[in-house]
VMD Tcl script that draws the C-alpha trace (Angstrom):
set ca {
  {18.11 -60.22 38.38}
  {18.36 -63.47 40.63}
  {15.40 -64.73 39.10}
  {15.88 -63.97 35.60}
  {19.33 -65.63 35.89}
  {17.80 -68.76 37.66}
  {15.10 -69.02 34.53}
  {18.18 -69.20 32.45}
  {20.04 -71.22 33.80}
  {17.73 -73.76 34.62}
  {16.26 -74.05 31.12}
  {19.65 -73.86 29.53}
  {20.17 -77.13 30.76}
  {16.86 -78.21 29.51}
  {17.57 -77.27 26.16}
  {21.29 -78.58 25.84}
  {24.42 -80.44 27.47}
  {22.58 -82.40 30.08}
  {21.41 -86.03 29.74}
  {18.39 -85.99 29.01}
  {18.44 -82.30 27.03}
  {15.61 -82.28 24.60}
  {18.27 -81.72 21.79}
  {19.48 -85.32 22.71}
  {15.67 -86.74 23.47}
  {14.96 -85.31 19.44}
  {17.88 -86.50 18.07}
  {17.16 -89.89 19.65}
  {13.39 -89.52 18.23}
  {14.19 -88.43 14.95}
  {16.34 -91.21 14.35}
  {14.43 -93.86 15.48}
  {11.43 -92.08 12.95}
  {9.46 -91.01 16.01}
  {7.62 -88.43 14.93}
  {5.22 -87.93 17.48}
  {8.00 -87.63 20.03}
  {9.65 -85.55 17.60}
  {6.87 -83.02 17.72}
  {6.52 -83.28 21.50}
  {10.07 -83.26 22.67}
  {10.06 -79.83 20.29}
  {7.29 -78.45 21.73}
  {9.05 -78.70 25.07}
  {12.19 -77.21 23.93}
  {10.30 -74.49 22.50}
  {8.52 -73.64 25.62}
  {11.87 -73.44 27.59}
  {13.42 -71.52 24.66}
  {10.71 -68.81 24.47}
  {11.37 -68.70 28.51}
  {14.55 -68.02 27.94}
  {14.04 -65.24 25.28}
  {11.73 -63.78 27.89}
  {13.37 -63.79 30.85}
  {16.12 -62.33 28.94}
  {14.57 -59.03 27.77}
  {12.97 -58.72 31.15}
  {9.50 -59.38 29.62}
  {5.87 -60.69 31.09}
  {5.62 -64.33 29.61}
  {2.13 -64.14 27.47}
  {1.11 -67.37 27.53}
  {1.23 -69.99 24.63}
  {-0.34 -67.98 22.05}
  {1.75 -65.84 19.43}
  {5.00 -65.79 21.45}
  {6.98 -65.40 18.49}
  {5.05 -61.87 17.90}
  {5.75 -60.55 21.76}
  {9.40 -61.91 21.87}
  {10.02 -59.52 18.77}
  {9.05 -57.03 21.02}
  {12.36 -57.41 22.91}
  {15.52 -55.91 22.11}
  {18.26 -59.46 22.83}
  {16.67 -61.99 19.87}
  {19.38 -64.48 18.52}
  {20.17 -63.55 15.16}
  {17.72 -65.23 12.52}
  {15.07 -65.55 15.61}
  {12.28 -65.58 13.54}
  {14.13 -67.22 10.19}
  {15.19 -70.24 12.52}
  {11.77 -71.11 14.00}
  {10.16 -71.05 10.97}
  {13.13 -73.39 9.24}
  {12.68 -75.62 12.19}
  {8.41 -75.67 12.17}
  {9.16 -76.57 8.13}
  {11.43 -79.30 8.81}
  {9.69 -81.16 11.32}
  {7.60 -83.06 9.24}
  {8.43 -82.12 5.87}
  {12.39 -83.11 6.55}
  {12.50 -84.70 10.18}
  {16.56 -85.23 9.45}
  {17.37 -82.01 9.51}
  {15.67 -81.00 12.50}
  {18.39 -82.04 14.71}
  {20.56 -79.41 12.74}
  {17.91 -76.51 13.20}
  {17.86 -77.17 16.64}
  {21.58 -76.47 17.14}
  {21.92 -73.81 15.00}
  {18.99 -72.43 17.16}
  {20.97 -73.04 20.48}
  {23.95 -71.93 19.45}
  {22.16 -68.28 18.09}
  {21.05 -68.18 21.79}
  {23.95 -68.79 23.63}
  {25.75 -65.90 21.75}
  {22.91 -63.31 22.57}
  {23.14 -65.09 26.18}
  {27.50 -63.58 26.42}
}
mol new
graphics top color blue
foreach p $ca { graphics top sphere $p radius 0.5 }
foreach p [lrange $ca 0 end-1] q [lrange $ca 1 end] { graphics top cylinder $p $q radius 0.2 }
display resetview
């Protein structure tokens, strides 16, 4: 339980409210047209998002390959899980100015599962 809260927590402050949060670091990026930084500073969110939803539901983290498949395995997904990733893997090329909106809407879905 320790641990699982500590895996939480820690990327919880990754992902938002702390200088430098990768929501702030893509913000930043997106409007300075960076999309290379864009894709990389997502990329990082993602991988302390999908520890999140594991650590959560008490699951084995697989690895970087089809994490979206095993986390619908578990039984606390923020509503629209799968929905919101896919908006946000659209957007970030296609329409880089409303990734900053995805993002939120996908931290605020997991701080509600998260009460």
């Amino acid at each position: 339980l320790e641990l699982k809260q500590n895996i939480i927590q820690q990327n919880m402050r990754l992902l938002t409210g702390n200088l430098p949060s990768y929501d702030f670091q893509i913000k930043k990026a997106a409007n300075r047209g960076d999309l290379v930084s864009v894709n990389h500073r997502t990329a990082a969110f993602l991988e302390s998002y999908f520890d999140i939803i594991f650590a959560l539901n008490e699951m084995t983290h697989p690895g970087e390959k089809r994490m979206v498949q095993y986390a619908l395995n578990g039984s606390l997904l923020p509503a629209n899980f799968e929905t919101n990733l896919n908006t946000l893997f659209s957007d970030l090329f296609g329409n880089p100015h409303k990734v900053e909106a995805d993002i939120k809407l996908i931290i605020d879905k997991l701080k509600k599962v998260l009460k």
